[in-house]
DRENNU-736422 format. One line per field, with one value per residue (C-alpha): residue in three letters; x, y, z; chain. Coordinates in nm, 4 decimals, padded with zeros to 6 digits, m for minus. Each point is the difference from the previous one (the first is absolute). Example, Ala and Ser with C-alpha at 12.3 -4.5 7.8 and 13.67 -1.06 7.14 Angstrom:
BEGIN
miba ala, ser;
east 01.2300, 00.1370;
north m00.4500, 00.3440;
up 00.7800, m00.0660;
guvex A, A;
***
This chain:
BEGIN
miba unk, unk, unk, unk, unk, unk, unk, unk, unk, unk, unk, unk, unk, unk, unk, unk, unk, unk, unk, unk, unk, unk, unk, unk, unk, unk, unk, unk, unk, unk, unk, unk, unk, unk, unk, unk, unk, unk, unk, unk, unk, unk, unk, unk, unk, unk, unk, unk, unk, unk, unk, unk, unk, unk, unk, unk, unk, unk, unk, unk, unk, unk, unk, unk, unk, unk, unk, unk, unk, unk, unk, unk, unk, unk, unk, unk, unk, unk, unk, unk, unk, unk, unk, unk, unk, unk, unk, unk, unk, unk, unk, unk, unk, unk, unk, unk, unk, unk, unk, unk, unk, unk, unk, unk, unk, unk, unk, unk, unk, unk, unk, unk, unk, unk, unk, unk, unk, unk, unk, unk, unk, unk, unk, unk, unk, unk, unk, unk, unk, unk, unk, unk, unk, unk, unk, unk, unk, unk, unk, unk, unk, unk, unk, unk, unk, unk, unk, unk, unk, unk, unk, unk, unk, unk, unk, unk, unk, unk, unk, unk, unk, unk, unk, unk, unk, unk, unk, unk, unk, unk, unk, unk, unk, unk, unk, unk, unk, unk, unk, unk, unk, unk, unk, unk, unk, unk, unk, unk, unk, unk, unk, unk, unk, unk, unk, unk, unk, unk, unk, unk, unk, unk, unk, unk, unk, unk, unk, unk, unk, unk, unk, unk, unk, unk, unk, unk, unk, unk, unk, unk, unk, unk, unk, unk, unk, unk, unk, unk, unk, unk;
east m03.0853, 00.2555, 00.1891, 00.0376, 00.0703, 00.3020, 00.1006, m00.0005, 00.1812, 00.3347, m00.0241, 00.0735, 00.2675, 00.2574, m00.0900, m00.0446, 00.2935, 00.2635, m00.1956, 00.0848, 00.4102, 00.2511, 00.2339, 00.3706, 00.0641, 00.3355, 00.2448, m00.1212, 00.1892, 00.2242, 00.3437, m00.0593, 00.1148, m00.0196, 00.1916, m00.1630, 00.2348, m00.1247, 00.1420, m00.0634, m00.1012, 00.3035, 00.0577, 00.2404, m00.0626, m00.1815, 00.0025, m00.1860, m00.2181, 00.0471, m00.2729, 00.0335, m00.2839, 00.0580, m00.3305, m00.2952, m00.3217, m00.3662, m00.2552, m00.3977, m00.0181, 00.3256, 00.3370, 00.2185, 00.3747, 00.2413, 00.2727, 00.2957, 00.0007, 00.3853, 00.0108, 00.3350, 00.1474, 00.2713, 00.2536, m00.0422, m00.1804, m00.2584, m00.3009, m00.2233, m00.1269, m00.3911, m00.2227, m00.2707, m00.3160, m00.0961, m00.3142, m00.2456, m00.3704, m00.2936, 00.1800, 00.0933, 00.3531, 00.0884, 00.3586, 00.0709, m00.0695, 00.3348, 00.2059, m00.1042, 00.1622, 00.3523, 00.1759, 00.2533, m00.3157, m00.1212, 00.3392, 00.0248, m00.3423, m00.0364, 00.0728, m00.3129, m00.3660, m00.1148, m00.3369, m00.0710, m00.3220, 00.0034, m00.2035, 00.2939, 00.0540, m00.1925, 00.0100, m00.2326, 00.1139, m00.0313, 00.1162, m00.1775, 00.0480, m00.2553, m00.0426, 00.0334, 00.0812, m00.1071, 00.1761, 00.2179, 00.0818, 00.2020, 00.0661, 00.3369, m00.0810, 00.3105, m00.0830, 00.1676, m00.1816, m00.2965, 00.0941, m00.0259, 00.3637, m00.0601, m00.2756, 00.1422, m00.3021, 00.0348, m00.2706, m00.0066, m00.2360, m00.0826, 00.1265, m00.0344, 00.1236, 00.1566, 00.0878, 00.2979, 00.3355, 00.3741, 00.2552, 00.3776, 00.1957, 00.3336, m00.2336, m00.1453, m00.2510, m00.3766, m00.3746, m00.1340, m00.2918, m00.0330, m00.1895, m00.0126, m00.1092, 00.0280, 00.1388, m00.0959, 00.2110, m00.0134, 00.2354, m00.0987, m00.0638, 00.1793, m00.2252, 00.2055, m00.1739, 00.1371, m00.0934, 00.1216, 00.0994, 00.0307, 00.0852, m00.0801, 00.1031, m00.1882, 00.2316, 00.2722, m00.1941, 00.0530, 00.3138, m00.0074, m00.1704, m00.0146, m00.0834, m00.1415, m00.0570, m00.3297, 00.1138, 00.0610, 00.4161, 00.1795, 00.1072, 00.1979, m00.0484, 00.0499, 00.1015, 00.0460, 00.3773, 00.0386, m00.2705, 00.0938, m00.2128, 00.0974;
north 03.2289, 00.1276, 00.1652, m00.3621, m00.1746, 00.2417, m00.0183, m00.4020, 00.0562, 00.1890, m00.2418, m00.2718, 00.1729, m00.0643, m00.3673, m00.0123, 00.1663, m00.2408, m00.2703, 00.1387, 00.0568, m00.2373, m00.1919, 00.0618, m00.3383, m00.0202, 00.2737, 00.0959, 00.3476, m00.0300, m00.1318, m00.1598, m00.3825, m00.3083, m00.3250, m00.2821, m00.2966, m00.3506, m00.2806, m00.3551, m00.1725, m00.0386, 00.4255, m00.0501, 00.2391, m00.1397, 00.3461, 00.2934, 00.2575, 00.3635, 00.2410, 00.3223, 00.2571, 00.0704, 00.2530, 00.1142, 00.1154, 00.1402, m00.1895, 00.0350, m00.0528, 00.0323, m00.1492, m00.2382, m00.1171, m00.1901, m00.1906, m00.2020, m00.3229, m00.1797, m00.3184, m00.1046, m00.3949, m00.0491, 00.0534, 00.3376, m00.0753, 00.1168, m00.2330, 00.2499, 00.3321, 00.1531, 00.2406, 00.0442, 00.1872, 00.1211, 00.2325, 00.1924, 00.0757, 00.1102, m00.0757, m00.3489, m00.1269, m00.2659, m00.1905, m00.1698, m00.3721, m00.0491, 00.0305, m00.3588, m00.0954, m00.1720, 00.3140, m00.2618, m00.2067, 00.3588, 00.1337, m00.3704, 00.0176, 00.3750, m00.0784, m00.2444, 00.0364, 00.0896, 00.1217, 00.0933, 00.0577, 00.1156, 00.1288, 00.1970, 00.0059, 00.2346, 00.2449, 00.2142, 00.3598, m00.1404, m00.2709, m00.1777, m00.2672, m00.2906, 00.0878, m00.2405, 00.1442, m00.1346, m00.3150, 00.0573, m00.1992, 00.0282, m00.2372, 00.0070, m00.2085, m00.0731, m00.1185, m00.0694, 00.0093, 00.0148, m00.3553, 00.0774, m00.0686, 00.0928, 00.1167, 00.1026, 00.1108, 00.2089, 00.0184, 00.2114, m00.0639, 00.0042, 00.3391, 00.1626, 00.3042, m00.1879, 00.3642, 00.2514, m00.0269, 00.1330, m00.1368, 00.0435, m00.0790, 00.1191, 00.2735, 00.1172, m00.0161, 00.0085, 00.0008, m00.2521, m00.2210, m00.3866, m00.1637, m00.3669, m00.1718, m00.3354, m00.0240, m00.2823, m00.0355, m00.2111, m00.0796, m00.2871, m00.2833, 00.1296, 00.1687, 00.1490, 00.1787, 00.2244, 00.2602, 00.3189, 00.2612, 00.3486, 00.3094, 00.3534, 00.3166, 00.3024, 00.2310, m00.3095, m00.3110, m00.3696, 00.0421, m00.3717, m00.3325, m00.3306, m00.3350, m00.3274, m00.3436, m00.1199, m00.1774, 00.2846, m00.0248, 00.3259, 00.0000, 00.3193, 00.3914, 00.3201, 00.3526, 00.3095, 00.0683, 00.3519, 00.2446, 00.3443, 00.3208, 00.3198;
up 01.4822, m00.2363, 00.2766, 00.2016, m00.3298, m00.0535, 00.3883, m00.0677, m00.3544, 00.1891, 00.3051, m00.2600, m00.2267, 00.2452, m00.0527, m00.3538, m00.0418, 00.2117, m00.1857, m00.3295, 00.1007, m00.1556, 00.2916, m00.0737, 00.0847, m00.1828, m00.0973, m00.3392, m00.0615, m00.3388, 00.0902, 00.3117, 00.0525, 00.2836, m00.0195, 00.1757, 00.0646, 00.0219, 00.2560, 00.0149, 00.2676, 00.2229, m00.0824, m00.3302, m00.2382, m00.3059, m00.2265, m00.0080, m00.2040, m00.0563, m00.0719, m00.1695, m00.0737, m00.3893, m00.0057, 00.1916, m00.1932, 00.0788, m00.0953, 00.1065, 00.3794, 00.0619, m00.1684, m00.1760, 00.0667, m00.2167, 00.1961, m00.0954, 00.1384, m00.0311, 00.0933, 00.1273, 00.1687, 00.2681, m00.2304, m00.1204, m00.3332, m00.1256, m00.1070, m00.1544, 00.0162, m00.0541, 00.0680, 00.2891, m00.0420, 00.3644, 00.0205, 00.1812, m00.0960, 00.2107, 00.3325, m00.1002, m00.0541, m00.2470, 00.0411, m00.3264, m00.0306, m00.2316, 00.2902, 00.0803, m00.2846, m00.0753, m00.1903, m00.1683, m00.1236, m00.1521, m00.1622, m00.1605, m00.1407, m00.1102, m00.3629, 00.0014, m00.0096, 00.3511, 00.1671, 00.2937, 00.2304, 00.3632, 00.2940, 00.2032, 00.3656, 00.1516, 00.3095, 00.1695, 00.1228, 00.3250, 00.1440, 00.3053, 00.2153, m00.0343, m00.3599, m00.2911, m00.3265, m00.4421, m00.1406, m00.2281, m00.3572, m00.3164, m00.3080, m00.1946, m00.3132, m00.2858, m00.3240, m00.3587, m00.3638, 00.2217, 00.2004, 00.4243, 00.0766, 00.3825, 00.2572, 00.3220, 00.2550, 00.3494, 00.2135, 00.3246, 00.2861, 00.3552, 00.0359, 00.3357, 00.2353, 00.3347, 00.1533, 00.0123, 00.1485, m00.0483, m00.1366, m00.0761, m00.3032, m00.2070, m00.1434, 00.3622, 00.2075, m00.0732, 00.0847, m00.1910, m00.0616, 00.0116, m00.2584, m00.0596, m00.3376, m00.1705, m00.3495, m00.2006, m00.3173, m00.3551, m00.2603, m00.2334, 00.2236, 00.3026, 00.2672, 00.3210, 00.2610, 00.2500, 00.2850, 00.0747, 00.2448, m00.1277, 00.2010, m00.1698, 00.0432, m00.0851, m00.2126, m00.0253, m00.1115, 00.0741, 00.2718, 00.0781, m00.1575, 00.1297, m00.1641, 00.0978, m00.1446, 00.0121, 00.3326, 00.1627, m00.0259, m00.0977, m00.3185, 00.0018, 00.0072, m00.1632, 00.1893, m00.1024, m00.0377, m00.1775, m00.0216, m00.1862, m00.0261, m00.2036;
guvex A, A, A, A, A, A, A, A, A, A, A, A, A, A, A, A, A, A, A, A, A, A, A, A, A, A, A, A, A, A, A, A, A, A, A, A, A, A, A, A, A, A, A, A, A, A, A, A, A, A, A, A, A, A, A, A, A, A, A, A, A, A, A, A, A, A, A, A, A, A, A, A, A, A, A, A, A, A, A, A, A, A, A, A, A, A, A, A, A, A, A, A, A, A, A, A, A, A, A, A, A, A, A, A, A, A, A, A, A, A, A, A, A, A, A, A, A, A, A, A, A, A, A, A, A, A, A, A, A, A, A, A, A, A, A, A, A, A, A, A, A, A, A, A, A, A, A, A, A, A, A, A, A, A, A, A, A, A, A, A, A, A, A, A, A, A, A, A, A, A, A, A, A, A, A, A, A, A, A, A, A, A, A, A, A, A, A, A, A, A, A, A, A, A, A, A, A, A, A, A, A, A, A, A, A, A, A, A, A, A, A, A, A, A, A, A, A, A, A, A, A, A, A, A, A, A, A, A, A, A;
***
């Protein structure tokens, strides 16, 4: 008996194991950096973000990364600038909710009072077609002398792996996956709510983004125009 449980006990290491590994689904190695551009609608660029990987640390299960998120319009200037928490435990990987929000709103408002609360995007360690992956959610609230100036809400849902496919942009060419989502948003009394198209690339992230009013019109899209690894 103690021989078969140990036979079943090394049959399922391999398993346990792979479940247990953290996906590299972005480039988080100090000093590497990816620019994704955004276009409107009829392809005219509408600004960008860069991303910049300021530190990478172990934590239990696996590990932590601290990007720089600048936020930058079709002019050239710069609208505000933050950090990104991405991280890995137990074979789970958790995209930071604050990336859904308005980085000018946040450089504004970073001398008031503001809380946050969040259940981060999450990923498996592998992806499959068919699948449908956790809601998402955070709450950015801004308040003075203990009066709510502002709530602004995100809520992420619906989201589910279509398949794999390549594609080509100004950074290369990838494997990626496609996941769809809708995005409902609130800010005060104004609700919007969107759907999305992502495409991810193990090892190089979100390589292209599309978005859609809630009538199904294209809105405008994000690629991946620079992607540098030291």
């Amino acid at each position: 008996m103690k021989k078969t449980l140990q036979f079943v006990l090394v049959l399922l290491l391999p398993v346990w194991m792979s479940a247990q590994e953290c996906p590299n689904y972005f480039p988080l190695a100090v000093g590497n950096s990816w620019e994704m551009t955004h276009y409107d609608k009829k392809d005219k660029v509408d600004g960008s973000n860069t991303y910049s990987v300021k530190s990478v640390n172990t934590i239990a299960g696996g590990y932590e990364a601290s990007v720089t998120t600048t936020s930058i319009d079709n002019k050239g200037e710069v609208l505000g600038s933050g950090d990104l928490v991405l991280k890995c435990a137990n074979g789970i990987f958790y995209f930071d909710m604050k990336n859904f929000l308005d980085q000018s709103t946040m450089e504004q408002n970073k001398d008031m009072d503001v809380t946050m609360s969040a259940n981060n995007l999450e990923f498996p360690a592998t992806l499959t077609a068919g699948a449908t992956l956790p809601d998402a959610n955070i709450t950015y609230q801004i308040s003075s002398n203990g009066m709510v100036m502002m709530t602004i809400t995100v809520l992420v849902t619906d989201r589910k792996v279509v398949g794999q496919e390549t594609i080509t942009v100004p950074a290369g060419t990838f494997e990626v996956w496609k996941i769809t989502s809708k995005t409902q948003s609130k800010t005060g009394f104004i609700n919007t709510k969107i759907s999305s198209v992502d495409f991810i690339s193990l090892g190089a992230g979100i390589v292209k983004s599309e978005t859609y009013s809630d009538k199904d019109v294209l809105m405008g899209y994000s690629i991946l125009t620079k992607l540098v690894k030291l």
